[in-house]
Residue frames as qw, qx, qy, qz and C-alpha x, y, z in Angstrom:
[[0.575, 0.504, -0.150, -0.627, 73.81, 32.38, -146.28],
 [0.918, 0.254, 0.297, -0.059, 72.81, 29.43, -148.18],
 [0.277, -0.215, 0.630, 0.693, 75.14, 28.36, -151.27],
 [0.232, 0.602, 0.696, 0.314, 71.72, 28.67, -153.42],
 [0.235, -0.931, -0.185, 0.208, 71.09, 32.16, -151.73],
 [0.389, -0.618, 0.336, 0.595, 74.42, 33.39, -152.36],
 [0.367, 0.133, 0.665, 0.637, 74.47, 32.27, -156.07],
 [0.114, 0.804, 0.536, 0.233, 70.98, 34.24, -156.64],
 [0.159, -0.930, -0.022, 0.330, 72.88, 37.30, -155.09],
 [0.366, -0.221, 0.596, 0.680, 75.87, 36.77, -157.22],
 [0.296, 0.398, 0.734, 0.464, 73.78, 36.63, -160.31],
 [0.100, 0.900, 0.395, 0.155, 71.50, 39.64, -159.49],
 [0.328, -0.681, 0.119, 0.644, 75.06, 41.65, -158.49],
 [0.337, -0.043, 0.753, 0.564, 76.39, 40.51, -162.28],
 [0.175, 0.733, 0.505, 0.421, 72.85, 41.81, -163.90],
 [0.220, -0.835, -0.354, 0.360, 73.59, 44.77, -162.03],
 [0.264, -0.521, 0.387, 0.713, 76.68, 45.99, -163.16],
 [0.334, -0.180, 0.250, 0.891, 75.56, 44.92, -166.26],
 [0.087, 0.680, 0.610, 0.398, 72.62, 46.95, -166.70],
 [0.340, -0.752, -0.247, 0.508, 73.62, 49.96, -164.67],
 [0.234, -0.472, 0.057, 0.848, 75.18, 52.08, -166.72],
 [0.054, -0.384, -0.673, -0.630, 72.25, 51.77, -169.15],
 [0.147, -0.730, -0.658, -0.114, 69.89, 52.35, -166.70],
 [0.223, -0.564, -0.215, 0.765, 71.66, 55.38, -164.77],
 [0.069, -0.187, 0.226, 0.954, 71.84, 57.18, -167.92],
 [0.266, -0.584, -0.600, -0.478, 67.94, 56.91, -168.87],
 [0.405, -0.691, -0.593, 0.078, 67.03, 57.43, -165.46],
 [0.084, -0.816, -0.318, 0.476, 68.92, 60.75, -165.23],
 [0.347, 0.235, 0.564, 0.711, 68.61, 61.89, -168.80],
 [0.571, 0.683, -0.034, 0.454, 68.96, 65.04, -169.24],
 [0.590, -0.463, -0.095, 0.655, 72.26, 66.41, -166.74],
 [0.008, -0.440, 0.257, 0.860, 72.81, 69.38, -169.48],
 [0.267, 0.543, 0.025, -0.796, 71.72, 70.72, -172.14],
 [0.670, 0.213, 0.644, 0.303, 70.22, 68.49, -175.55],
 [0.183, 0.421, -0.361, -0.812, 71.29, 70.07, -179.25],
 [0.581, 0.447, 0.647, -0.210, 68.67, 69.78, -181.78],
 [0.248, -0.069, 0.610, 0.750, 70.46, 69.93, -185.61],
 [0.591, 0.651, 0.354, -0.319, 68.01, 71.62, -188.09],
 [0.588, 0.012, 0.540, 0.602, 68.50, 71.74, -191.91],
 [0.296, 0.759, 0.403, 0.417, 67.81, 75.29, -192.41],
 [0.331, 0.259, -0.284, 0.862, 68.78, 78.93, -191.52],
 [0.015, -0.397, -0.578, 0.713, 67.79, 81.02, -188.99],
 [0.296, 0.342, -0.105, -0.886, 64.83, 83.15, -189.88],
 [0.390, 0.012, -0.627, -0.674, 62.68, 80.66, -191.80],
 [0.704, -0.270, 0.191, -0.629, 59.73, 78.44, -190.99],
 [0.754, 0.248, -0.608, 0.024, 61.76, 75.64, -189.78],
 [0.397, 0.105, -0.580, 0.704, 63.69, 77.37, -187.57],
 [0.416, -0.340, 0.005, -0.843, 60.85, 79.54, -186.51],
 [0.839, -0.247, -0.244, -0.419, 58.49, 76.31, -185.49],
 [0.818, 0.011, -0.496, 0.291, 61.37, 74.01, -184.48],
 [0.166, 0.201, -0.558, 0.788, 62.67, 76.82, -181.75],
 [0.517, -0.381, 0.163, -0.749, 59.11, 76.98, -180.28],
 [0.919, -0.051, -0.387, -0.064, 59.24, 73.04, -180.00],
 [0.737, 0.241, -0.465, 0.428, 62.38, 73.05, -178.63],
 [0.118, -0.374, 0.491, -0.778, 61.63, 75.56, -175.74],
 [0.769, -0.269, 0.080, -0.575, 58.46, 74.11, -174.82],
 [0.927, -0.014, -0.368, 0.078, 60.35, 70.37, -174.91],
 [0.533, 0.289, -0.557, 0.568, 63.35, 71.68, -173.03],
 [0.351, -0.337, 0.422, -0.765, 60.99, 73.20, -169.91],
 [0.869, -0.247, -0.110, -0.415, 59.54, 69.58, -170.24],
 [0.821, 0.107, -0.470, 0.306, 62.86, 67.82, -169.98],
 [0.333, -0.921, 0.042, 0.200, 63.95, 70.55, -167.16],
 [0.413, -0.431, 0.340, 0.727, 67.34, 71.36, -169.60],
 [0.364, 0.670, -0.168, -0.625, 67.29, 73.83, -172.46],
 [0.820, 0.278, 0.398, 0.303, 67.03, 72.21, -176.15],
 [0.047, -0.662, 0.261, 0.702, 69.60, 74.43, -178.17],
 [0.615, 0.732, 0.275, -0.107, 68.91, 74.84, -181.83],
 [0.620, -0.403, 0.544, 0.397, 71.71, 74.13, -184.29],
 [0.646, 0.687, 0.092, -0.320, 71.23, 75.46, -187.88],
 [0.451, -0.221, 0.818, 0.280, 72.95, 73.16, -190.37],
 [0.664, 0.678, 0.131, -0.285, 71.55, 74.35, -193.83],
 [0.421, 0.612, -0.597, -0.305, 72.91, 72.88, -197.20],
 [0.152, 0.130, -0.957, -0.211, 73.37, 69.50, -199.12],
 [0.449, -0.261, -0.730, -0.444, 69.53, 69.18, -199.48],
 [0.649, -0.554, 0.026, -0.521, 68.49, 69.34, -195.83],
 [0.905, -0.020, -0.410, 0.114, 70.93, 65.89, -194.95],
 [0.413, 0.480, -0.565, 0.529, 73.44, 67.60, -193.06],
 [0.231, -0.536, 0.522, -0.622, 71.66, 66.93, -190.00],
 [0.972, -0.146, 0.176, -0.055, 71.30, 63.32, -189.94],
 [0.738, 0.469, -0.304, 0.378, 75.00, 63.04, -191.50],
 [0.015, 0.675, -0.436, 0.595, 75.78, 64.81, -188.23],
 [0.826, -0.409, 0.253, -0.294, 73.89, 62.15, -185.87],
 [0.990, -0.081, -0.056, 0.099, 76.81, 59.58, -187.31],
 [0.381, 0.335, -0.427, 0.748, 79.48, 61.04, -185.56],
 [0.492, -0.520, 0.219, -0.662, 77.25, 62.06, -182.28],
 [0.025, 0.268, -0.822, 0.502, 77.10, 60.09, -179.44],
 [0.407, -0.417, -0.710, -0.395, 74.07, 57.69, -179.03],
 [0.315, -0.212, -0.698, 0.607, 73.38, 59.02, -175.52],
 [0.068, 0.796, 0.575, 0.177, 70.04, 61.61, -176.72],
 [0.216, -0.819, -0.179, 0.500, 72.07, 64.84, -176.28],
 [0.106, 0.415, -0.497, -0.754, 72.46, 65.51, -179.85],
 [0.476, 0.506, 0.716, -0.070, 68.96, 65.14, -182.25],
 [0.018, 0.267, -0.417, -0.869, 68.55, 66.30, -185.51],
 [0.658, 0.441, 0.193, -0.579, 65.34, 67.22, -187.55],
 [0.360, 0.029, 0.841, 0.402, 65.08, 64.28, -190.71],
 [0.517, 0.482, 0.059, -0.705, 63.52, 65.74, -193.84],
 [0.877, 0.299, 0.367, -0.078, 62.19, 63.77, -196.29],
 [0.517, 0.726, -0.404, -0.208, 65.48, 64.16, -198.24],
 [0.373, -0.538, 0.715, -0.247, 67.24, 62.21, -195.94],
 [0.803, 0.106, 0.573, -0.123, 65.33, 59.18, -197.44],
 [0.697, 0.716, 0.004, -0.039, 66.78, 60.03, -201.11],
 [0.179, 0.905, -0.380, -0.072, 70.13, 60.38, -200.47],
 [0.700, -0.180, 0.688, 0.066, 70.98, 57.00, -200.52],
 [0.731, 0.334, 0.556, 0.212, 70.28, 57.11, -204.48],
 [0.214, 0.975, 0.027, 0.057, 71.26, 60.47, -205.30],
 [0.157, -0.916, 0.305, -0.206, 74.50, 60.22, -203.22],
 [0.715, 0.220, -0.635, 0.191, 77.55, 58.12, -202.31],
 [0.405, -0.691, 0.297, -0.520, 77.26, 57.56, -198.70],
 [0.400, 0.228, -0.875, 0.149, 79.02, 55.32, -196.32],
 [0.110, -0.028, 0.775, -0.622, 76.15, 55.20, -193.97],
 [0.028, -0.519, -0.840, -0.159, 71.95, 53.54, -193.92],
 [0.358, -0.312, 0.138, -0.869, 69.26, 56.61, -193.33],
 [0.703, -0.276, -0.503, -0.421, 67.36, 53.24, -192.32],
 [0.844, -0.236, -0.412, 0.248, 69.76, 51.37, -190.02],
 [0.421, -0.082, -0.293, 0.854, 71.94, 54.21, -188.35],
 [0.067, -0.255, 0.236, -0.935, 69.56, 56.48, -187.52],
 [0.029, 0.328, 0.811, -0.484, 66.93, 56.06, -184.20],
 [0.227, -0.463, -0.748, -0.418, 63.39, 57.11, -185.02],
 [0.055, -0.151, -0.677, 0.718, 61.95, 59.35, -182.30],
 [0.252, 0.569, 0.588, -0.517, 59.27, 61.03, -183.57],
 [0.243, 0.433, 0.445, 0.745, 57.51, 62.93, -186.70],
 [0.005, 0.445, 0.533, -0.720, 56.35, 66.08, -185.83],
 [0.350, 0.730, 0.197, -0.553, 54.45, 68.24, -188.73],
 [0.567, 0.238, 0.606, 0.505, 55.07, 68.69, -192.37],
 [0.145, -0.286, 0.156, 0.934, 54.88, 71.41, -194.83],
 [0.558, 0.745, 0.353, -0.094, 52.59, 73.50, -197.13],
 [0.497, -0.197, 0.519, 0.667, 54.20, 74.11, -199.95],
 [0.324, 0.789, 0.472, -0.220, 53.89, 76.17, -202.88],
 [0.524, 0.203, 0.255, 0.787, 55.04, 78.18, -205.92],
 [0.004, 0.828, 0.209, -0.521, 55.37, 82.36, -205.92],
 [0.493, 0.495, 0.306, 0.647, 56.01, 84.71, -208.55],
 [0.147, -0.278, -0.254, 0.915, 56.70, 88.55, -207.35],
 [0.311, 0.476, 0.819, -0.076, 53.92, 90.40, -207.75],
 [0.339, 0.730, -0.186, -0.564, 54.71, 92.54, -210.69],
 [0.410, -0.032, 0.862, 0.298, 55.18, 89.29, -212.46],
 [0.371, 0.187, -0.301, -0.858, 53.44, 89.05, -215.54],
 [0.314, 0.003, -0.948, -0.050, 52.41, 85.72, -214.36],
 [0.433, -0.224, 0.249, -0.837, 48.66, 85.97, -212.85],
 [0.938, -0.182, 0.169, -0.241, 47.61, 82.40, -212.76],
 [0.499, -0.301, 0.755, 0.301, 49.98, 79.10, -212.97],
 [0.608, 0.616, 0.494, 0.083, 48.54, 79.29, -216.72],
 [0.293, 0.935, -0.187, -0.068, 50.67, 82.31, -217.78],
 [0.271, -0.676, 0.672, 0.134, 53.54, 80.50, -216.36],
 [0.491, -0.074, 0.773, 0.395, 53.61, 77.36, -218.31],
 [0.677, 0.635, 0.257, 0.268, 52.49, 79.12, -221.31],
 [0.029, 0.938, -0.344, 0.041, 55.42, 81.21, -221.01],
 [0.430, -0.472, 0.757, 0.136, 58.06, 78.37, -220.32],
 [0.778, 0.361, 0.497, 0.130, 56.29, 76.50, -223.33],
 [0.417, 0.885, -0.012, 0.208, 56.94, 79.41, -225.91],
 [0.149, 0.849, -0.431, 0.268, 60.77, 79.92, -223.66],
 [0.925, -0.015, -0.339, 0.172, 62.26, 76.21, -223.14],
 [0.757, -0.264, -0.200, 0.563, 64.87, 76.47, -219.78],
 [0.140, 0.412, -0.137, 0.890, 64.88, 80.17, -219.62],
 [0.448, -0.788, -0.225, -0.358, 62.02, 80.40, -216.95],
 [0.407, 0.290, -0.673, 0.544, 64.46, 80.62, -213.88],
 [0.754, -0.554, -0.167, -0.312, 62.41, 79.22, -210.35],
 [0.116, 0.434, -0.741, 0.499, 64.63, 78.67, -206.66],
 [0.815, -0.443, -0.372, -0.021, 63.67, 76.01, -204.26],
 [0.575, -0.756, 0.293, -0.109, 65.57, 75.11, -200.59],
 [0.546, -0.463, 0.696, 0.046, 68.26, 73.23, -201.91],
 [0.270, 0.423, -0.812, -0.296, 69.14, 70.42, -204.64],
 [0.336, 0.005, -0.941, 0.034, 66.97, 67.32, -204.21],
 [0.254, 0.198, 0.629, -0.708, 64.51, 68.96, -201.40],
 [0.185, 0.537, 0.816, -0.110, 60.69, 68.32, -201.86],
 [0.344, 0.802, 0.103, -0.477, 59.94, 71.67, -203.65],
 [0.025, 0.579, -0.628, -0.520, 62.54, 71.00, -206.25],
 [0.006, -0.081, 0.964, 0.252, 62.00, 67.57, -207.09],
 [0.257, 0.473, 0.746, -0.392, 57.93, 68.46, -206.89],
 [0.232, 0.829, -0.091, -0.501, 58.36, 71.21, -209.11],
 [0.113, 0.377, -0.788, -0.473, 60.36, 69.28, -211.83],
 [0.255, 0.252, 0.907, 0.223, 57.84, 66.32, -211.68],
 [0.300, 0.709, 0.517, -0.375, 55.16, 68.80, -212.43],
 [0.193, 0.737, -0.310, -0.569, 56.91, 70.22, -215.12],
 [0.095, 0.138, -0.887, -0.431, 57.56, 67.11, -217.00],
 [0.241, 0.279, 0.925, 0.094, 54.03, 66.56, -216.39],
 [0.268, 0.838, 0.078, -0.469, 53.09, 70.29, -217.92],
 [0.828, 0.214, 0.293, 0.428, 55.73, 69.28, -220.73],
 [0.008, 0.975, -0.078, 0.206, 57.94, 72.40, -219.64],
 [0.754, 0.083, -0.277, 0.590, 61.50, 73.11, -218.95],
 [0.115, -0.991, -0.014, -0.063, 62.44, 75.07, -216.24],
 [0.549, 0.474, -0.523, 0.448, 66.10, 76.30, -214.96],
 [0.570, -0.709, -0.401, -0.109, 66.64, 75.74, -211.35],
 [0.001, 0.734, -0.391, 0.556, 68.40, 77.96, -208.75],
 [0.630, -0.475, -0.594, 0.153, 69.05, 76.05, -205.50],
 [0.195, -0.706, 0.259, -0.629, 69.15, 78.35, -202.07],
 [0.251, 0.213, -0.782, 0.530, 69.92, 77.35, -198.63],
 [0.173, -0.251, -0.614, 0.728, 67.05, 78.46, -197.10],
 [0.024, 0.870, 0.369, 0.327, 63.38, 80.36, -197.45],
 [0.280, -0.828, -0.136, 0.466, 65.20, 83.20, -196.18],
 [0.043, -0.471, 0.470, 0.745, 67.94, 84.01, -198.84],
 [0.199, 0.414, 0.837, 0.299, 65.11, 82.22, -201.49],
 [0.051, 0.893, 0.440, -0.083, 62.33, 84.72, -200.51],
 [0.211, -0.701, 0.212, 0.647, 65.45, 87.83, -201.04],
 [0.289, -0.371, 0.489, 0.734, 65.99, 86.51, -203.99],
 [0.203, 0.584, 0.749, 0.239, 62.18, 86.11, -205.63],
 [0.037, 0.923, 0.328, -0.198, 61.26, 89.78, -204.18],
 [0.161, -0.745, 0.207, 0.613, 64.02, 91.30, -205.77],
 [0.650, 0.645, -0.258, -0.308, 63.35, 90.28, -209.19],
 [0.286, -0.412, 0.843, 0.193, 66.59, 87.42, -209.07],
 [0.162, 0.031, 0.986, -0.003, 64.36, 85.14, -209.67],
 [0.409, -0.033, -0.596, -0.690, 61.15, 84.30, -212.01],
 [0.794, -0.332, -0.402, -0.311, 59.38, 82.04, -209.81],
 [0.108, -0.416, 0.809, -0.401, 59.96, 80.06, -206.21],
 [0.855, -0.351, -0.340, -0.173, 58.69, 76.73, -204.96],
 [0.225, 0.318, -0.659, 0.643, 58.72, 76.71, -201.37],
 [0.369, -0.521, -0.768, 0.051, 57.07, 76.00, -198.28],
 [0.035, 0.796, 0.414, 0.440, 55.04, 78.72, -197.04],
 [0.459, -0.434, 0.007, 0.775, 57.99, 80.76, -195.42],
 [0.232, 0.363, 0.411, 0.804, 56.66, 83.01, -198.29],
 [0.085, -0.678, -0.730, -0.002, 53.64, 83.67, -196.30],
 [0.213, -0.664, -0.222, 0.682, 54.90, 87.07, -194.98],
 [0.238, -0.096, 0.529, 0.809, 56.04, 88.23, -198.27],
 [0.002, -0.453, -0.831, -0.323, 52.56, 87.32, -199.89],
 [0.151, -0.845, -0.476, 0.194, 50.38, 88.96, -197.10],
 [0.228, -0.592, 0.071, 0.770, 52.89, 92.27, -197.81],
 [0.488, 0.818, 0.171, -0.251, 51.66, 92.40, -201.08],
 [0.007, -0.732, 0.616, 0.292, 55.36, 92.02, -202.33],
 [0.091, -0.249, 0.934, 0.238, 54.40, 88.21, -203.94],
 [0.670, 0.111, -0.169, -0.714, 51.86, 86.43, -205.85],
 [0.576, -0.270, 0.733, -0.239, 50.75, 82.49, -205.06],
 [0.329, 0.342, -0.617, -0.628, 50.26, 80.52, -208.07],
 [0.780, -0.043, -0.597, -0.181, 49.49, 77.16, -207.15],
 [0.379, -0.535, 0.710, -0.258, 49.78, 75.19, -203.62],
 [0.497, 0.187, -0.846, -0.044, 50.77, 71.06, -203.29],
 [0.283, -0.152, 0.710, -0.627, 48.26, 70.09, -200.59],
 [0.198, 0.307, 0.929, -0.053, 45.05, 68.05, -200.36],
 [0.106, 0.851, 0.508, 0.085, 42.69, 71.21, -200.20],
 [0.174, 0.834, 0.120, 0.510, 43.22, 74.61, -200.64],
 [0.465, -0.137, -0.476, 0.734, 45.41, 76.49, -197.63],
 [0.197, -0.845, -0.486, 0.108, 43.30, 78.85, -195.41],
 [0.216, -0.608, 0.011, 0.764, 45.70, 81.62, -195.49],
 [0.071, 0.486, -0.380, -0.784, 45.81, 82.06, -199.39],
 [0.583, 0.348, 0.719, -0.151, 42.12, 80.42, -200.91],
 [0.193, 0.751, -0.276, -0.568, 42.66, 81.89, -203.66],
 [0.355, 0.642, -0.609, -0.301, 45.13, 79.90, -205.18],
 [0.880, 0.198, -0.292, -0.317, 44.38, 76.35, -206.88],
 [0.896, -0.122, 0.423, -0.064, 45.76, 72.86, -205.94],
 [0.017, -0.307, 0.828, 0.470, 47.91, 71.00, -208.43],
 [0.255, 0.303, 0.917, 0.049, 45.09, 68.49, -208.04],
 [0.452, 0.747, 0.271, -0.405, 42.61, 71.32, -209.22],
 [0.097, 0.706, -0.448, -0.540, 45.27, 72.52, -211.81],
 [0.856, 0.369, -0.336, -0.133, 45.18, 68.46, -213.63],
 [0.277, 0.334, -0.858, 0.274, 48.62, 67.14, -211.91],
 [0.848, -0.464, -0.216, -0.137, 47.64, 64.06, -209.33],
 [0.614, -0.043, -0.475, 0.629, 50.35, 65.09, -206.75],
 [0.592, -0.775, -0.179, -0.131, 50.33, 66.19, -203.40],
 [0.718, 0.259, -0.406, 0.503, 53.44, 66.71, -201.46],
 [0.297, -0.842, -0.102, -0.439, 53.71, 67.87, -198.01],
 [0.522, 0.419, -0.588, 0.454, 56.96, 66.40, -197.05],
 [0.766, -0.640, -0.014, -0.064, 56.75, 65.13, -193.10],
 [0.393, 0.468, -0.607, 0.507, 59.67, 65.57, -191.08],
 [0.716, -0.651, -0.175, -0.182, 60.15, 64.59, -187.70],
 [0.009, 0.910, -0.399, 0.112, 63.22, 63.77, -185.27],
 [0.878, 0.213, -0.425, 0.056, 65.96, 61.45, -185.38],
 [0.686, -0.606, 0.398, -0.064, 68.41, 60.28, -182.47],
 [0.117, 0.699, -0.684, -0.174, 71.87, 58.51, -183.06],
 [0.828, -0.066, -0.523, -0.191, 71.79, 54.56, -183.88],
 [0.663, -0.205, -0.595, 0.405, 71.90, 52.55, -180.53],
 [0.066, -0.397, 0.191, -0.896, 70.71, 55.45, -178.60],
 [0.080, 0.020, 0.795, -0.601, 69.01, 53.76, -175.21],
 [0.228, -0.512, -0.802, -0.207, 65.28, 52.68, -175.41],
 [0.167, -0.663, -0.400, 0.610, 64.95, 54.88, -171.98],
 [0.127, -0.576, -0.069, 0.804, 66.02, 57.52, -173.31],
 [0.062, -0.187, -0.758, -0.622, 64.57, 57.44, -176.82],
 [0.275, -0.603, -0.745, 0.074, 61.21, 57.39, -174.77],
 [0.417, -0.479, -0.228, 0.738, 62.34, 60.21, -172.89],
 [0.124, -0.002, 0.468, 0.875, 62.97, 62.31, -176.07],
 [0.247, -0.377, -0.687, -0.570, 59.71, 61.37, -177.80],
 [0.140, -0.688, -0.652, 0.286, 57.42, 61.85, -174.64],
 [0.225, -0.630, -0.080, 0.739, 58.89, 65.30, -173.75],
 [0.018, 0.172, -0.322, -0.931, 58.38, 66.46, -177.81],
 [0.179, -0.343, -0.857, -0.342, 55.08, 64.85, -178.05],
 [0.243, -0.718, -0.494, 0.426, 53.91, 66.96, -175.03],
 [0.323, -0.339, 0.216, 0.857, 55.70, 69.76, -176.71],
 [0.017, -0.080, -0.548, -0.833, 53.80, 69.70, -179.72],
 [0.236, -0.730, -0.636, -0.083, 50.33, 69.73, -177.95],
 [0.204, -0.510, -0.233, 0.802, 51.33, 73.06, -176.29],
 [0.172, 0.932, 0.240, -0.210, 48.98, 76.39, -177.48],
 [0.118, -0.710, 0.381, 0.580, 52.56, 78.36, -178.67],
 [0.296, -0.090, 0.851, 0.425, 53.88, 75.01, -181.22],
 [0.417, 0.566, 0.692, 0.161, 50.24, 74.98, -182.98],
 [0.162, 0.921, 0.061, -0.350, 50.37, 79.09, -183.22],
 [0.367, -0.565, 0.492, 0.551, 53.65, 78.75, -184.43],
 [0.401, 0.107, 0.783, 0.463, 53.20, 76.17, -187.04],
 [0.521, -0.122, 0.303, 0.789, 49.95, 78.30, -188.17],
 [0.334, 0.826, 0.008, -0.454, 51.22, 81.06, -189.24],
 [0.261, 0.379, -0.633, -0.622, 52.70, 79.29, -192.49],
 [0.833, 0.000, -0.087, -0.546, 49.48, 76.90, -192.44],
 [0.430, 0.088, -0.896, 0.067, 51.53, 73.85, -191.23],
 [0.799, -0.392, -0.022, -0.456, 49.88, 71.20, -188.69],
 [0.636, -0.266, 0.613, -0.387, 50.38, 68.96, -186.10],
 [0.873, 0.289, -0.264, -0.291, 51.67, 65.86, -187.44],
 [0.588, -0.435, 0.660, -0.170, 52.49, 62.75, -184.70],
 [0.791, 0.422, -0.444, 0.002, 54.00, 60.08, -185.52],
 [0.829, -0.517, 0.143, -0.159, 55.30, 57.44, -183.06],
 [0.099, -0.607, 0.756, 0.226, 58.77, 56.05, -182.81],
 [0.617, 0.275, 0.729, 0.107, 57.13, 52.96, -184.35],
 [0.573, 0.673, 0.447, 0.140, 55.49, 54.40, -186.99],
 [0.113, 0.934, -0.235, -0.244, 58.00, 56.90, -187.97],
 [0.351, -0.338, 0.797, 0.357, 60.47, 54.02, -188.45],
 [0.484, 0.434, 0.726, 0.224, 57.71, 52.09, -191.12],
 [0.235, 0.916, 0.200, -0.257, 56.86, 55.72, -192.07],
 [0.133, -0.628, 0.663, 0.385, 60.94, 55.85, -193.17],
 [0.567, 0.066, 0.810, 0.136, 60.61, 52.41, -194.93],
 [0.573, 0.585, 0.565, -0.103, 57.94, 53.27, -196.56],
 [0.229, 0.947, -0.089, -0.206, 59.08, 56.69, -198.18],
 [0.186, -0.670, 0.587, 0.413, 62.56, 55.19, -199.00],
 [0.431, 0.129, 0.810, 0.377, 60.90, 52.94, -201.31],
 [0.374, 0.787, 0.488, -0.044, 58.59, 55.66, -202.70],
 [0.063, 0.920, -0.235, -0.308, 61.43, 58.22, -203.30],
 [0.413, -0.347, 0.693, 0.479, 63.45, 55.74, -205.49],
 [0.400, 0.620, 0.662, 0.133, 60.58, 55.91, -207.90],
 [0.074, 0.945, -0.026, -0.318, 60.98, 59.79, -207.97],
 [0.327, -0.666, 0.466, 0.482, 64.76, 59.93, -208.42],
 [0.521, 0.267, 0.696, 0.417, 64.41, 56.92, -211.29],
 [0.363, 0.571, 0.714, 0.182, 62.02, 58.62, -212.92],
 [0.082, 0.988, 0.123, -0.035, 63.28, 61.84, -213.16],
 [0.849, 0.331, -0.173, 0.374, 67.06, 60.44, -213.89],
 [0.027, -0.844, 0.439, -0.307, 69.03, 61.79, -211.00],
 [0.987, -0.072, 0.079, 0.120, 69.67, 58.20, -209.87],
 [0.269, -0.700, 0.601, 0.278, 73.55, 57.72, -209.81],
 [0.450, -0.128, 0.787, 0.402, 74.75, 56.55, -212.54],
 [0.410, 0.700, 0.548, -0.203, 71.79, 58.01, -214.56]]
């Protein structure tokens, strides 16, 4: 062998080693099983939608995805969990849209921008306020005249401190010039226990109510979409009601920082096939949610964006630190 010949085999041993132990682990990603953090309890329409994703993604990866409920501190506790995980794609966690506030709301020692991997966005809520339905509240007109005439006594639960029904439901109230009191809950499961049993005056929530409703055991007031929701036409828009807000909070899934290109790919193919499956659209609905892709590109600019639109919220509704 030449001395040129040799050196070109030296050099392509030396890119071998190092790129091998990047490439083994893409190329046989997944060996076991991948856990998939959610930020709600069992039994609601998180977990409900996110476990039909997660079978149909784990018979595409050929290893089971295992569902990890991780409710409380606003939905965050599963991206707070991806910085302590291994970047190696066998621990993903759903990223609601709180996840992009809690940088101003919260002392944290870590970026929601820079430390966490972008795989995908799948879907997003419908959202909406209930009232039980011996309320005396028959349109979203009885209810803010009734908090006008009874300042912080009306008493409404959301999913949590800081989540997208709370903080959707307070800007509409300062723009109904009403005080309410808020309850936070873990979860539309112990939320929806605690509207149908009278705990509670009101709920804003995404449409984990739906069952409740169709039982005749709740009443819809208002929903926070573009157009009316096909399950419950009834009930008005904010935008019909006068408010110009919408809110339908996209989530999607996140992956530890410095988690392998391969396998990042990997991830996002295998839930992107996932969510085109016949089960994942039934799933989503029955609480009217949709199909909503997002690429690992555009879910990262889709993050950007929303962490500069949710510091406007926080400001302007003084939960800012230091506020």
């Amino acid at each position: 062998m030449s001395r040129r010949s040799f050196s070109r085999c030296a050099i392509a041993m030396a890119a071998a080693v190092l790129v091998s132990p990047l490439t083994a682990l893409a190329q046989g990603f997944p060996q076991k099983p991948v856990k998939l953090v959610i930020a709600f309890p069992a039994g609601g329409p998180t977990d409900i939608t996110m476990r039909q994703l997660a079978d149909n993604a784990g018979k595409i990866l050929g290893q089971p995805v295992i569902i990890d409920n991780k409710p409380g501190a606003g939905g965050t506790l599963p991206a707070q969990a991806l910085q302590t995980s291994q970047p190696d794609g066998y621990t993903v966690a759903q990223i609601p849209l709180g996840v992009f506030r809690l940088g101003y709301t919260t002392k944290i020692n870590w970026d929601p921008l820079k430390d966490i991997t972008y795989v995908l966005n799948v879907t997003g809520y419908a959202f909406g306020i209930v009232v039980p339905a011996d309320s005396p509240f028959k349109t979203w007109a009885d209810f803010v005249a009734y908090a006008k005439a009874n300042p912080g006594k009306l008493t409404y639960g959301s999913t949590g401190n800081l989540t997208s029904p709370h903080l959707t439901t307070e800007i509409v109230a300062q723009k109904a010039g009403i005080q309410l009191q808020h309850v936070p809950y873990k979860g539309s499961a112990d939320l929806m226990l605690a509207v149908v049993s009278g705990q509670l005056m009101a709920a804003a929530d995404s449409t984990g109510f739906a069952p409740q409703v169709e039982a005749g055991k709740l009443r819809v007031l208002n929903t926070w979409g573009e157009k009316r929701l096909a399950k419950f036409p009834d009930a008005p828009t904010l935008k019909e009601l006068g408010y110009d807000v919408v809110q339908n909070s996209p989530f999607g899934i996140g992956a530890p920082k410095g988690t392998p290109p391969e396998v990042v790919k990997k991830l996002h193919d295998a839930f992107k096939q996932a969510m085109e499956e016949p089960s994942y659209v039934a799933s989503l609905g029955r609480y009217d949610m949709l199909p909503n892709y997002m690429s690992s590109a555009t879910y990262t600019k889709f993050a950007q964006d929303t962490v500069v639109k949710e510091k406007v919220v926080i400001e302007k509704l003084g939960l800012a630190k230091g506020q």
